[in-house]
C-alpha positions as CSV (number, residue, x, y, z in Angstrom):
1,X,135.4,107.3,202.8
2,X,132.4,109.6,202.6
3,X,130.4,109.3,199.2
4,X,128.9,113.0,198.8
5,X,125.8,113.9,197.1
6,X,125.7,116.5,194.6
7,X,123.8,118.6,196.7
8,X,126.1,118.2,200.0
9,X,128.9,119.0,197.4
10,X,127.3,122.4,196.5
11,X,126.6,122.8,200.2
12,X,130.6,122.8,201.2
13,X,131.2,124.9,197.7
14,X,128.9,127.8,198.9
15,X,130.5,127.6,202.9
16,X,133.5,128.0,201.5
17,X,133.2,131.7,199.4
18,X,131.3,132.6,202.4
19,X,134.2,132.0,204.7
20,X,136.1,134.7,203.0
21,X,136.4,138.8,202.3
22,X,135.5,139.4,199.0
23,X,137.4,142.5,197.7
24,X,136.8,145.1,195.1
25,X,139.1,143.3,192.9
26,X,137.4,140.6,192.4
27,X,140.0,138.7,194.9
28,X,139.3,137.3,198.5
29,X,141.1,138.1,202.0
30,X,141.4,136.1,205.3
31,X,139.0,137.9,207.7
32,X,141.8,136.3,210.2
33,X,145.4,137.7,208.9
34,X,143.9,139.6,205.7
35,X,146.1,137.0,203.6
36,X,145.4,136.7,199.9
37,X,143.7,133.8,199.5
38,X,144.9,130.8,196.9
39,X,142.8,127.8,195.6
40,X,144.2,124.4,194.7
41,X,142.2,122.2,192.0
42,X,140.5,119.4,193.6
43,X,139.4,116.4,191.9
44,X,136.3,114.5,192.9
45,X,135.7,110.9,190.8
46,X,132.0,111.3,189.6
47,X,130.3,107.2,190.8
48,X,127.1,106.8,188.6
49,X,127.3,103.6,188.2
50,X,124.7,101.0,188.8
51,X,127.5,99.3,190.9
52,X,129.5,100.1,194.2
53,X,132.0,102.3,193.3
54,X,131.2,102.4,189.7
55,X,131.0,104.7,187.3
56,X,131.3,106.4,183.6
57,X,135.1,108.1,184.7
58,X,134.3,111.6,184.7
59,X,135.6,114.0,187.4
60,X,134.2,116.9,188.6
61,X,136.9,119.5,189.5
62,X,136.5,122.2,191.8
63,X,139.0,125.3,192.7
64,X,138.7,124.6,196.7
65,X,140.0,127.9,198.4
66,X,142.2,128.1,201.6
67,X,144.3,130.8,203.3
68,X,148.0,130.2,203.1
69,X,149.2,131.6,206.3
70,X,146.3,130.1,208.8
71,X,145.1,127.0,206.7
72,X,147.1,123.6,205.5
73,X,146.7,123.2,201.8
74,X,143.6,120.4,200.9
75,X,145.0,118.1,199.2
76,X,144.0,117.8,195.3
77,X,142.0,114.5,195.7
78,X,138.5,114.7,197.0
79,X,135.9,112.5,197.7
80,X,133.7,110.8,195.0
81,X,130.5,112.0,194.5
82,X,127.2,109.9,193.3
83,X,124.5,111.3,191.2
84,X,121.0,110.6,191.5
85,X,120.2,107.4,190.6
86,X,123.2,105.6,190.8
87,X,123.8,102.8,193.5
88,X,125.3,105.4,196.6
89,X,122.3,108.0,195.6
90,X,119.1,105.9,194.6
């Protein structure tokens, strides 16, 4: 399992709405197929604990886009991620 940091978290988040065609609408297209693209909500357990694997219980949730007709859907449970200062980010 990969711990992320918060800013390799961010880093993914922005690849992602770069990936896709933004459209007048406000909605995003494949640049592949020209598919509407959906998101699923994914859930990423939040360790900022002083301990391995530790941590208050928050989750951060992120809306994690993919194209329907080229791309498997992510699944909804994503990898935790440490803040500063806890024991996976000193």
């Amino acid at each position: 399992m990969t711990v992320l940091r918060v800013e390799e978290l961010e880093a993914q988040m922005d690849h992602r709405r770069k990936k896709y065609i933004r459209q007048a609408d406000g909605s995003y297209k494949c640049p592949t197929c020209g598919v509407t693209i959906r998101a699923i909500s994914v859930a990423h357990p939040i360790w900022n604990g002083p301990f391995a694997m530790s941590g208050s219980g928050q989750v951060f949730n992120e809306q994690r886009p993919y194209c329907p007709k080229c791309e498997e859907a992510p699944s909804d449970g994503g990898g935790p991620v440490a803040t500063k200062g806890s024991y996976h980010n000193p």
